[in-house]
PDB file of N, CA, C and O in Angstrom:
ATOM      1  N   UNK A   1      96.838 101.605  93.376  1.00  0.00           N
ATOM      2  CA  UNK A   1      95.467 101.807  93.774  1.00  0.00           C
ATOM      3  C   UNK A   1      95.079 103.272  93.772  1.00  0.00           C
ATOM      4  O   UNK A   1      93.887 103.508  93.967  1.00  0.00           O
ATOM      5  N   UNK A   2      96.202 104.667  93.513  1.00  0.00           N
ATOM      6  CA  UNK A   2      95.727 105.397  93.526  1.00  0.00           C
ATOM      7  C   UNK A   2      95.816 106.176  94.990  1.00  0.00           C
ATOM      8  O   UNK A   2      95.403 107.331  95.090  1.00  0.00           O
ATOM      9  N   UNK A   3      96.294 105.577  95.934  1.00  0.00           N
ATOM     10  CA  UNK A   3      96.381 106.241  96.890  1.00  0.00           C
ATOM     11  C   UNK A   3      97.519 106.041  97.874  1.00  0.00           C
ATOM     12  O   UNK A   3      97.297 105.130  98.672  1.00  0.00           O
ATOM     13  N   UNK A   4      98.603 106.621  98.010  1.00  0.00           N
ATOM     14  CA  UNK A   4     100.018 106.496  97.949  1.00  0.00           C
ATOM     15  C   UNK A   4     100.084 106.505  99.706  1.00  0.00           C
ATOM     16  O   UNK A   4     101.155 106.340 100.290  1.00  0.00           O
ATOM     17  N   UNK A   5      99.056 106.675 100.283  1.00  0.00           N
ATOM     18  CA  UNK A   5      99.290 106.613 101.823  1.00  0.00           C
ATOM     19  C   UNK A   5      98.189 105.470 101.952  1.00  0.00           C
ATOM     20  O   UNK A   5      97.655 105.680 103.040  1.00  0.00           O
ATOM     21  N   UNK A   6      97.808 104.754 101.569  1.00  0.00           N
ATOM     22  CA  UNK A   6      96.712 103.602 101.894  1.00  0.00           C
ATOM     23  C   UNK A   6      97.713 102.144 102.583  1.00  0.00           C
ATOM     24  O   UNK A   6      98.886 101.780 102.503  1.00  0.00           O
ATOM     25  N   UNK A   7      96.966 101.846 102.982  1.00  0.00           N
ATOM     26  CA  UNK A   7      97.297 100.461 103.309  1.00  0.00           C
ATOM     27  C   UNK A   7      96.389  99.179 103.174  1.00  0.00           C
ATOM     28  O   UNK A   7      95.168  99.252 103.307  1.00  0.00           O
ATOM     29  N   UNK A   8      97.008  98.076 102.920  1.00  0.00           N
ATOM     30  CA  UNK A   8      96.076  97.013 102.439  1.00  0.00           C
ATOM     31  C   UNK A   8      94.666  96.974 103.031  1.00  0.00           C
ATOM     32  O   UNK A   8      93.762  96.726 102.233  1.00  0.00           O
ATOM     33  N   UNK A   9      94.276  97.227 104.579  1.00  0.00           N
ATOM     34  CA  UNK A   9      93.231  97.163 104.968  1.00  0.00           C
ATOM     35  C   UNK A   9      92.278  98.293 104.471  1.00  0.00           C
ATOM     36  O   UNK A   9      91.061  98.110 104.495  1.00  0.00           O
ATOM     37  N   UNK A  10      92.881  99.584 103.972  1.00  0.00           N
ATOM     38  CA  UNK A  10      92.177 100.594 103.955  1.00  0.00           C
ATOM     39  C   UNK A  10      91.478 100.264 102.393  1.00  0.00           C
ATOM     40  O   UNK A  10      90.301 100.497 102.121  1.00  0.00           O
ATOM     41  N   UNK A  11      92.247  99.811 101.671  1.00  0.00           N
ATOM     42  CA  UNK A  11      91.684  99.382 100.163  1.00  0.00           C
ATOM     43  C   UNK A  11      90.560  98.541 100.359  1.00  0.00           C
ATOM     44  O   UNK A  11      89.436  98.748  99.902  1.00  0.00           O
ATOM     45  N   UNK A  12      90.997  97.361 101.225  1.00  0.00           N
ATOM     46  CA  UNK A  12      89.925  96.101 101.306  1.00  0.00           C
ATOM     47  C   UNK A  12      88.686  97.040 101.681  1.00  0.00           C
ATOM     48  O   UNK A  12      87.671  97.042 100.985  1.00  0.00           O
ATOM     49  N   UNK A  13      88.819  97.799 102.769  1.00  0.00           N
ATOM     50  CA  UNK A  13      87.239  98.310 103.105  1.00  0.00           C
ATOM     51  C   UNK A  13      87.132  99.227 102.044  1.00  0.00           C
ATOM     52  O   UNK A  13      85.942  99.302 101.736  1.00  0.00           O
ATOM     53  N   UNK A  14      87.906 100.038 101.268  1.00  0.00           N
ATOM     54  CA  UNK A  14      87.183 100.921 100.689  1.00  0.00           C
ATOM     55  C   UNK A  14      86.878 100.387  99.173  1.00  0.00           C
ATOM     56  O   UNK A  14      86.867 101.189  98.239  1.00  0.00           O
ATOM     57  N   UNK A  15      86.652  99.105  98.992  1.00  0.00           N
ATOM     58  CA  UNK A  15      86.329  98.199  98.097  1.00  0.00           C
ATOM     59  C   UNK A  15      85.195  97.666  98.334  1.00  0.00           C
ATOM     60  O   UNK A  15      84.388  97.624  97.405  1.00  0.00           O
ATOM     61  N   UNK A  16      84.889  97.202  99.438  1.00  0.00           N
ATOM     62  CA  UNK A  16      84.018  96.801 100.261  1.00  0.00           C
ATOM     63  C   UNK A  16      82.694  97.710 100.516  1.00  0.00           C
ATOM     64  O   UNK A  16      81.619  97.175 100.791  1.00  0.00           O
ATOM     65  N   UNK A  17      82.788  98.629 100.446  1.00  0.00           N
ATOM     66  CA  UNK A  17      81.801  99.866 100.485  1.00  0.00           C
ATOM     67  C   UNK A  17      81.626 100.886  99.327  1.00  0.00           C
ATOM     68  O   UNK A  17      80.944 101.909  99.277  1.00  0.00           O
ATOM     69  N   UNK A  18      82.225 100.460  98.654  1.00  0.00           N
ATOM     70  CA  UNK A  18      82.058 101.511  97.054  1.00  0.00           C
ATOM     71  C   UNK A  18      81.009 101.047  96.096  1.00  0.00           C
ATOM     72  O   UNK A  18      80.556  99.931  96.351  1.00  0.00           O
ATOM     73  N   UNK A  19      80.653 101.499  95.324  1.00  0.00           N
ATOM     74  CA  UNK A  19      80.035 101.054  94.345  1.00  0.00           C
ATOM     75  C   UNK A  19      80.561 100.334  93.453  1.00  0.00           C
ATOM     76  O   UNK A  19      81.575 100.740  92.885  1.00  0.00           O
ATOM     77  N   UNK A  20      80.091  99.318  93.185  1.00  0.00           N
ATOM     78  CA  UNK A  20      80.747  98.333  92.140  1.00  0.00           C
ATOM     79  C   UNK A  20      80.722  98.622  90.664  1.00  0.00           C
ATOM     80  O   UNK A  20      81.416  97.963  89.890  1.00  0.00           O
ATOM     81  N   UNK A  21      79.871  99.676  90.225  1.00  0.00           N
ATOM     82  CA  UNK A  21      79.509 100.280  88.592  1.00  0.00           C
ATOM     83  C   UNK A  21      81.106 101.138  88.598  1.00  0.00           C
ATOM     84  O   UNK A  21      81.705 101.278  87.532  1.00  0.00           O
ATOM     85  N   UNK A  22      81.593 101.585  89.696  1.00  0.00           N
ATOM     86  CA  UNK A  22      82.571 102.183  89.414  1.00  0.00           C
ATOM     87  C   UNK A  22      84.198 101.931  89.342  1.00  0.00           C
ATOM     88  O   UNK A  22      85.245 102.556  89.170  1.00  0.00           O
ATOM     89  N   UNK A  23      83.609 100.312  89.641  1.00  0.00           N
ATOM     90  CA  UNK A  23      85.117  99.157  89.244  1.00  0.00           C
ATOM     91  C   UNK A  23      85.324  98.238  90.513  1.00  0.00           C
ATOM     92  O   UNK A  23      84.894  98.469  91.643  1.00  0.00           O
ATOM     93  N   UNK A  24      86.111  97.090  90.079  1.00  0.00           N
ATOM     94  CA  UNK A  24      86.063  96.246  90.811  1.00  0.00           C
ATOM     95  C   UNK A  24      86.914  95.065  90.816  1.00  0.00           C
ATOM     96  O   UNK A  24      86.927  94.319  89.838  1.00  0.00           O
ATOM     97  N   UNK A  25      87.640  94.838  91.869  1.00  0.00           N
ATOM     98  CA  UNK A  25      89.057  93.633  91.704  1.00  0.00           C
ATOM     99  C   UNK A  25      88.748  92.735  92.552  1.00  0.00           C
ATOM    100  O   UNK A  25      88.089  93.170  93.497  1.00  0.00           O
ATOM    101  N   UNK A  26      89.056  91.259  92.577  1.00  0.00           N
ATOM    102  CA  UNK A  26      88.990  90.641  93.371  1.00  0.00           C
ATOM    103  C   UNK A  26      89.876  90.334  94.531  1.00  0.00           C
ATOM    104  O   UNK A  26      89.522  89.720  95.538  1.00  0.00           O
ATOM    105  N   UNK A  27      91.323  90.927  94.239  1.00  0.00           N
ATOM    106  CA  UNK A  27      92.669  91.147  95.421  1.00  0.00           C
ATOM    107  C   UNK A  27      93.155  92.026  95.267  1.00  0.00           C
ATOM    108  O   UNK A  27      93.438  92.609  94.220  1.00  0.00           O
ATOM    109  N   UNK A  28      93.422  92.386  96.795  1.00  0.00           N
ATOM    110  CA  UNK A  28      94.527  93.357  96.861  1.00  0.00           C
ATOM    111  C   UNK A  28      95.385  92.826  98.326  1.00  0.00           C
ATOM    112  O   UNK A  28      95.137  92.246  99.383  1.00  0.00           O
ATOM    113  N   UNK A  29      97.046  93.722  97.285  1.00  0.00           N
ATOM    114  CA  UNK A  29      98.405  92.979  97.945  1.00  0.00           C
ATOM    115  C   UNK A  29      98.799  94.283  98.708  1.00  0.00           C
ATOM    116  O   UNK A  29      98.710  95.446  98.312  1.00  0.00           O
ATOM    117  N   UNK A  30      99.106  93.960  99.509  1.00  0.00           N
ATOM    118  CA  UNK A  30     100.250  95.004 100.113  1.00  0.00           C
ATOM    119  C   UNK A  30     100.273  94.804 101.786  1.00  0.00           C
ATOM    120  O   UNK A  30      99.405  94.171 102.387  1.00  0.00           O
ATOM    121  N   UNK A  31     101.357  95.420 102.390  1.00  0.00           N
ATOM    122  CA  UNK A  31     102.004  95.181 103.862  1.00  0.00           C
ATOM    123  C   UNK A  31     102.211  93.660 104.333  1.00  0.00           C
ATOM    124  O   UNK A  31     102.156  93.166 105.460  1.00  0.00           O
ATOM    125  N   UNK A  32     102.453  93.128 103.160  1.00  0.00           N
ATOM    126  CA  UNK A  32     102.869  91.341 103.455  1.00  0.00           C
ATOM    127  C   UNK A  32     101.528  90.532 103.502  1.00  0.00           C
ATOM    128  O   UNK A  32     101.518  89.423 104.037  1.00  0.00           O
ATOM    129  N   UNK A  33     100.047  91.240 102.778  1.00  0.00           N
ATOM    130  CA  UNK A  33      99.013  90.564 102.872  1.00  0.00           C
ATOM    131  C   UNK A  33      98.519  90.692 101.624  1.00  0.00           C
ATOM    132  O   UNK A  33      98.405  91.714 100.947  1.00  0.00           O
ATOM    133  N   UNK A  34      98.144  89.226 101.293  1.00  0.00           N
ATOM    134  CA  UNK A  34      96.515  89.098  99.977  1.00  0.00           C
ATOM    135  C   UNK A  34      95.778  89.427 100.808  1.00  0.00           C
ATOM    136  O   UNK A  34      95.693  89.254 102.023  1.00  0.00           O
ATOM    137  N   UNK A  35      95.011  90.128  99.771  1.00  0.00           N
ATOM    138  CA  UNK A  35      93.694  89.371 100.526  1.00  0.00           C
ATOM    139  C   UNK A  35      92.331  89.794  99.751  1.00  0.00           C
ATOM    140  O   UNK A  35      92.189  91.013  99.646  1.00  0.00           O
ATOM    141  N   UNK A  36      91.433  89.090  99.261  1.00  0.00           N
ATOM    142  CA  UNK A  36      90.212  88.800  99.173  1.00  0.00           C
ATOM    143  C   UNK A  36      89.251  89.398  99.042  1.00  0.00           C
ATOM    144  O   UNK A  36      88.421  89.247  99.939  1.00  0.00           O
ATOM    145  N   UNK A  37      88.963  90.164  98.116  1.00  0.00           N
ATOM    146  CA  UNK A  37      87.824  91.046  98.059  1.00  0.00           C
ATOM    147  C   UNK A  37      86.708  90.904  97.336  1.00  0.00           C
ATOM    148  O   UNK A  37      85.612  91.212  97.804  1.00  0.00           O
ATOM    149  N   UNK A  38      86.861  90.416  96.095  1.00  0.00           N
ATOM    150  CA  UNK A  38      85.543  89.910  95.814  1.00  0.00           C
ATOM    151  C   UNK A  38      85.634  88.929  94.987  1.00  0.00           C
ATOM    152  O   UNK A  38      86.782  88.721  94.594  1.00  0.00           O
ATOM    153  N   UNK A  39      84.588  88.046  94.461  1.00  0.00           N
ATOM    154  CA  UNK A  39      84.730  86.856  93.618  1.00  0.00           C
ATOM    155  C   UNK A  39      85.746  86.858  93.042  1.00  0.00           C
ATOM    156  O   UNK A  39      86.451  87.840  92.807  1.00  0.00           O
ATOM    157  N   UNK A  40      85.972  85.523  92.689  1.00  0.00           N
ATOM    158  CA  UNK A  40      86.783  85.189  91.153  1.00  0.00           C
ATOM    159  C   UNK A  40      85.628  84.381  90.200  1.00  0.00           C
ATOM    160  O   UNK A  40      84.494  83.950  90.409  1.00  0.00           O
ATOM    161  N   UNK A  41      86.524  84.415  89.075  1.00  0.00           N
ATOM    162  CA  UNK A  41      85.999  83.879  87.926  1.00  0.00           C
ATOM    163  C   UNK A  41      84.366  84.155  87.569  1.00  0.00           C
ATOM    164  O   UNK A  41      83.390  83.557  87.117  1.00  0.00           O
ATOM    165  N   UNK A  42      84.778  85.545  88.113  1.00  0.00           N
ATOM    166  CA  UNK A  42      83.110  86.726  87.575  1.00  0.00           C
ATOM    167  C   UNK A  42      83.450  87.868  87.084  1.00  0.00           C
ATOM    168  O   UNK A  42      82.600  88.755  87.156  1.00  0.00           O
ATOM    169  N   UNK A  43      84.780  88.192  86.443  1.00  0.00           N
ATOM    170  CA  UNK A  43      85.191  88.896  85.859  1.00  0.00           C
ATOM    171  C   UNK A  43      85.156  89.889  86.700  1.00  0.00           C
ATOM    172  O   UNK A  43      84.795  89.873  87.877  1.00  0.00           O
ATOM    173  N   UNK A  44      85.775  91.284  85.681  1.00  0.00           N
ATOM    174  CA  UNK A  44      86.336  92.354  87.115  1.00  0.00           C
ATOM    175  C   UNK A  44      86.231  93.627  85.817  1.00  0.00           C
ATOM    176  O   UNK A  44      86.067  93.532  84.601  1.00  0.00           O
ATOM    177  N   UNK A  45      86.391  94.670  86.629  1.00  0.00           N
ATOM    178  CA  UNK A  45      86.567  96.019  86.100  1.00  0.00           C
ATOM    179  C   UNK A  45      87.279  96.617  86.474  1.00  0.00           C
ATOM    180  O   UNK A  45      86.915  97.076  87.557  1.00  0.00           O
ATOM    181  N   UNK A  46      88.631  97.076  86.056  1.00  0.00           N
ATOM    182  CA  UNK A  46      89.437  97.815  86.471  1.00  0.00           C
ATOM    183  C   UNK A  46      90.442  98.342  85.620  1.00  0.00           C
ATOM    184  O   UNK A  46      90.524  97.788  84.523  1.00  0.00           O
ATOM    185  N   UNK A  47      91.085  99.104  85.809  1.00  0.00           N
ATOM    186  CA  UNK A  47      92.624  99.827  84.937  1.00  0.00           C
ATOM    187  C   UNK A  47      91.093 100.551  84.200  1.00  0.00           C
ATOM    188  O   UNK A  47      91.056 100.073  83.066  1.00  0.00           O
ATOM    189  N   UNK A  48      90.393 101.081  84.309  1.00  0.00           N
ATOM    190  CA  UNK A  48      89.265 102.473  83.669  1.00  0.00           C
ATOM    191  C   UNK A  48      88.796 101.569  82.788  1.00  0.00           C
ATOM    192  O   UNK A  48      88.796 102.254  81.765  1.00  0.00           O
ATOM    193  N   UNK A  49      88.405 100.532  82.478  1.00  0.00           N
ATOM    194  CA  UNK A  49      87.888  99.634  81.535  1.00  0.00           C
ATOM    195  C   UNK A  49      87.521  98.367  81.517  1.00  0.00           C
ATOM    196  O   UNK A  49      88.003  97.619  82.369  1.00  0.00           O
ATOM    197  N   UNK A  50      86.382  97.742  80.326  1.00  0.00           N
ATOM    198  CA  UNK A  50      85.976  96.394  80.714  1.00  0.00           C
ATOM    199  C   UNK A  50      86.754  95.636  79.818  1.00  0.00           C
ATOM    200  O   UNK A  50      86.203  94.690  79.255  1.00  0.00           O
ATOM    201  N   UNK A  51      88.272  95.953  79.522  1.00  0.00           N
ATOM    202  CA  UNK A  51      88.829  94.626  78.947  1.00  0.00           C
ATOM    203  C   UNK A  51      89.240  93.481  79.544  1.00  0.00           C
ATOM    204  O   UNK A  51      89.594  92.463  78.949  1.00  0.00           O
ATOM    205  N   UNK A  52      89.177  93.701  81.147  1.00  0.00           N
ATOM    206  CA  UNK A  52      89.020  92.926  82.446  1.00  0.00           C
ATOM    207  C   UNK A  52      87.771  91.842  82.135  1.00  0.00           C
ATOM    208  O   UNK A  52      87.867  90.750  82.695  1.00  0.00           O
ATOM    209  N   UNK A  53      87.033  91.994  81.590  1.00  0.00           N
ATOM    210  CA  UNK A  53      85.483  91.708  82.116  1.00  0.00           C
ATOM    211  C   UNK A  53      85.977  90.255  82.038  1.00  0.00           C
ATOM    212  O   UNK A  53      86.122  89.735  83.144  1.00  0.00           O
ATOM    213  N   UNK A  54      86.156  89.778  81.381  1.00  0.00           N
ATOM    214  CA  UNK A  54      86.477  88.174  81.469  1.00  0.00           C
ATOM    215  C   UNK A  54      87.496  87.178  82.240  1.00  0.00           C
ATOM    216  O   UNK A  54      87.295  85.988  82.000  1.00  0.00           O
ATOM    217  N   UNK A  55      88.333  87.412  82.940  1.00  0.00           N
ATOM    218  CA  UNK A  55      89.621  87.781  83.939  1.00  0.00           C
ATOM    219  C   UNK A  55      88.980  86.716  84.854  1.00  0.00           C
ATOM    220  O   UNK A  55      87.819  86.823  85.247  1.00  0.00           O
ATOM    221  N   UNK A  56      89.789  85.681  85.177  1.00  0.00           N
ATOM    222  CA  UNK A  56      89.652  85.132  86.381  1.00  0.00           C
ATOM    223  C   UNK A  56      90.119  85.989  87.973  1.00  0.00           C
ATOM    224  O   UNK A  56      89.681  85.587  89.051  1.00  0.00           O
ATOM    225  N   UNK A  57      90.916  87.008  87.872  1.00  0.00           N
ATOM    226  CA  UNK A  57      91.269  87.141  88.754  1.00  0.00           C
ATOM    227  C   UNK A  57      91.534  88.744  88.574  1.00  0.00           C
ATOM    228  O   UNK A  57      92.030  89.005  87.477  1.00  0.00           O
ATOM    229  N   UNK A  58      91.299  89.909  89.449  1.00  0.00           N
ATOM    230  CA  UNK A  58      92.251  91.420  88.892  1.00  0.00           C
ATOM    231  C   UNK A  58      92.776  91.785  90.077  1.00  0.00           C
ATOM    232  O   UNK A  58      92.062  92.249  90.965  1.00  0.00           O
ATOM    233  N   UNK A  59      94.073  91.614  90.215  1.00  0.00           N
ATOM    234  CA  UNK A  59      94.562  91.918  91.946  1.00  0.00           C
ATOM    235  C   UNK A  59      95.297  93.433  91.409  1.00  0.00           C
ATOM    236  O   UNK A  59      95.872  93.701  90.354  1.00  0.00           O
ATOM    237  N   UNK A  60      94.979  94.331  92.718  1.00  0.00           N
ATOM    238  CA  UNK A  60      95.715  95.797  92.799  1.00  0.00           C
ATOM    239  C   UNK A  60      96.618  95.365  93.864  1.00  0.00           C
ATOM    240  O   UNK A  60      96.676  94.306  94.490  1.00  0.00           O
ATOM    241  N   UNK A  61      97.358  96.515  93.922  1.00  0.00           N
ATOM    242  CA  UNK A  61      99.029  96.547  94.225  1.00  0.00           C
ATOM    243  C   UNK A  61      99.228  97.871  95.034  1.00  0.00           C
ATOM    244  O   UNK A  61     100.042  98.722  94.675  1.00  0.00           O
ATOM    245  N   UNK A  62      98.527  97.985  96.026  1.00  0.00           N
ATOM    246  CA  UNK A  62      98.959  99.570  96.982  1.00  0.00           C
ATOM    247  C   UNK A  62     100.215 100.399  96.537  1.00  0.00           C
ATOM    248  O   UNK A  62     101.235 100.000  95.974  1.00  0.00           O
ATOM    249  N   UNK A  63      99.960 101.314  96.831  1.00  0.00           N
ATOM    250  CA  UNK A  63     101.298 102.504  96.436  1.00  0.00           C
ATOM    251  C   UNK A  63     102.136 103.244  97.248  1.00  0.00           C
ATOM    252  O   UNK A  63     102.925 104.156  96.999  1.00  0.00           O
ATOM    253  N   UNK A  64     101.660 102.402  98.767  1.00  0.00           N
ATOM    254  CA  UNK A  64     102.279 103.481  99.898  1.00  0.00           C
ATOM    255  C   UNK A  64     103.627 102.257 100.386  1.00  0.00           C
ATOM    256  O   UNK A  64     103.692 101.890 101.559  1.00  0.00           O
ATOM    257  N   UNK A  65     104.287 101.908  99.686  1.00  0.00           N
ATOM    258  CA  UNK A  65     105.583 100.929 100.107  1.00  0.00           C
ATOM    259  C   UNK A  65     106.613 102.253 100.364  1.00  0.00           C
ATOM    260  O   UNK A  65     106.679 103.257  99.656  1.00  0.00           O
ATOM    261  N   UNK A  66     107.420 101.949 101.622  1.00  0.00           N
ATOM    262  CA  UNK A  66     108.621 103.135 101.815  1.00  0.00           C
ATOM    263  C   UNK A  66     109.876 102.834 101.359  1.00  0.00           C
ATOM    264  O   UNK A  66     110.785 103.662 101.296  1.00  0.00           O
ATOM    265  N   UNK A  67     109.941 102.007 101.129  1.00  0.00           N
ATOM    266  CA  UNK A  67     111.570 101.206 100.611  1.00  0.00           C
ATOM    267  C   UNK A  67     111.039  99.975  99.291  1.00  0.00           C
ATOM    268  O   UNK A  67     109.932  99.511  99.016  1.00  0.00           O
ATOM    269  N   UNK A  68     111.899  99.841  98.922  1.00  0.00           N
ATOM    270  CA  UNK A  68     112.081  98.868  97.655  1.00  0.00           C
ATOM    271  C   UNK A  68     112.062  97.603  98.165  1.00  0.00           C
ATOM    272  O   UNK A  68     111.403  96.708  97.635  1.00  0.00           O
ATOM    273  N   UNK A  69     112.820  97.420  99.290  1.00  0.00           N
ATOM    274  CA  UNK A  69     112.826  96.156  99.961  1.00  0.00           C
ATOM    275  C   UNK A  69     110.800  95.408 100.429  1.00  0.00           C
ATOM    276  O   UNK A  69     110.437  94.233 100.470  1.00  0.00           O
ATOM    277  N   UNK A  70     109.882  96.823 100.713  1.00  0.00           N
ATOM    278  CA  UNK A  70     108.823  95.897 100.851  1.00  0.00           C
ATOM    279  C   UNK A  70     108.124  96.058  99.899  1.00  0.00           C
ATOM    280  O   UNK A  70     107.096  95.392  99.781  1.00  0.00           O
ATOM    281  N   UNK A  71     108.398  96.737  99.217  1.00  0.00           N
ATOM    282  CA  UNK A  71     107.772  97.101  97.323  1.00  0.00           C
ATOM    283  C   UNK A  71     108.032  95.520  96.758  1.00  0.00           C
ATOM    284  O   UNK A  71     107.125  94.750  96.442  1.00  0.00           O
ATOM    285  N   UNK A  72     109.568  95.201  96.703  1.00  0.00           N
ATOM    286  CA  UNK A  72     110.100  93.757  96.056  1.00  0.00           C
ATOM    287  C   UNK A  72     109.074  92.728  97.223  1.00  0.00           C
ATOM    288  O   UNK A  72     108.758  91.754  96.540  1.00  0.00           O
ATOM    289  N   UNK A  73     108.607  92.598  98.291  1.00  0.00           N
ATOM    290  CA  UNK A  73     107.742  91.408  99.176  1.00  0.00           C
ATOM    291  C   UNK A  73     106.911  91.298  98.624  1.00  0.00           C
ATOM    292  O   UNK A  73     106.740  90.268  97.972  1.00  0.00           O
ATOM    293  N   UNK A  74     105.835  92.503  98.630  1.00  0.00           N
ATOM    294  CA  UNK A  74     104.311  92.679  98.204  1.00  0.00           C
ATOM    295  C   UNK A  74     104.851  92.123  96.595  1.00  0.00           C
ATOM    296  O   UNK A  74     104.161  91.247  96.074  1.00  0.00           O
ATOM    297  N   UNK A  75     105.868  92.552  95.962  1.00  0.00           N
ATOM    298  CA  UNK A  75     105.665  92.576  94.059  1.00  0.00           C
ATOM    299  C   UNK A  75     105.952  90.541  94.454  1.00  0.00           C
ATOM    300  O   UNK A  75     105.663  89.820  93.499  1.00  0.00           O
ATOM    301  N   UNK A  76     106.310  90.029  95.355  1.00  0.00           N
ATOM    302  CA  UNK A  76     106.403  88.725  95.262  1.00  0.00           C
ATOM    303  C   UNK A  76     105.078  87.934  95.107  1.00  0.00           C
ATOM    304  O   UNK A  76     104.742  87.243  94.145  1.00  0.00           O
ATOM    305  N   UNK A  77     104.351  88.192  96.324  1.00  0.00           N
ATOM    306  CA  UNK A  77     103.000  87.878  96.721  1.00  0.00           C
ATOM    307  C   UNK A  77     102.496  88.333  95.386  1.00  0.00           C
ATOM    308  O   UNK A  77     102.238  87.376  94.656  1.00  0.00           O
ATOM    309  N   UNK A  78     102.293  89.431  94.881  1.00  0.00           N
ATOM    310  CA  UNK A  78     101.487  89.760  93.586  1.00  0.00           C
ATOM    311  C   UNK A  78     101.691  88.842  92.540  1.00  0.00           C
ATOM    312  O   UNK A  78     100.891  88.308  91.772  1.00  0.00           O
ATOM    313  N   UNK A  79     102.894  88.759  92.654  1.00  0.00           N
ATOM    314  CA  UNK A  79     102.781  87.634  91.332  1.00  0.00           C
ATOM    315  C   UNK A  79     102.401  86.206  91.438  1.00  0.00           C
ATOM    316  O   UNK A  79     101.885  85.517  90.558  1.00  0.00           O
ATOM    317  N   UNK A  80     102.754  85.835  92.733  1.00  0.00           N
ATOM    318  CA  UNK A  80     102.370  84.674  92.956  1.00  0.00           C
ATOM    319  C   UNK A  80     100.967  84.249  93.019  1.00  0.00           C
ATOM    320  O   UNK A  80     100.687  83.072  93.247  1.00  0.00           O
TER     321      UNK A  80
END
């Protein structure tokens, strides 16, 4: 997500309050939580581009994990 001290809640709101022209996912994973940010199956904008645009789904992946052990939880939930 770009921000290596964030935590899942801090993404959700700062998703939640951004401008949407400047990108947009519908989940984000991290500290043992999905969760829900904006539609699905309305396409998405993200990774700097609209090859998303058609995407049922674009989940981000926080960057502030301290060990591998909750890096490997969250990378579970993500895929799932």
């Amino acid at each position: 997500t770009g921000n290596r001290n964030s935590t899942v809640q801090n993404e959700a709101d700062y998703h939640w309050r951004k401008d949407p022209e400047l990108g947009f996912f519908s989940h984000v994973v991290g500290n043992g939580r999905v969760m829900q940010v904006g539609p699905v199956n309305n396409g998405s904008w993200d990774v700097g581009g609209g090859w998303n645009a058609e995407s049922y789904a674009a989940v981000e992946l926080i960057e502030s994990h301290s060990t591998k052990e909750e890096f490997m939880a969250d990378y579970r939930l993500y895929i799932e």
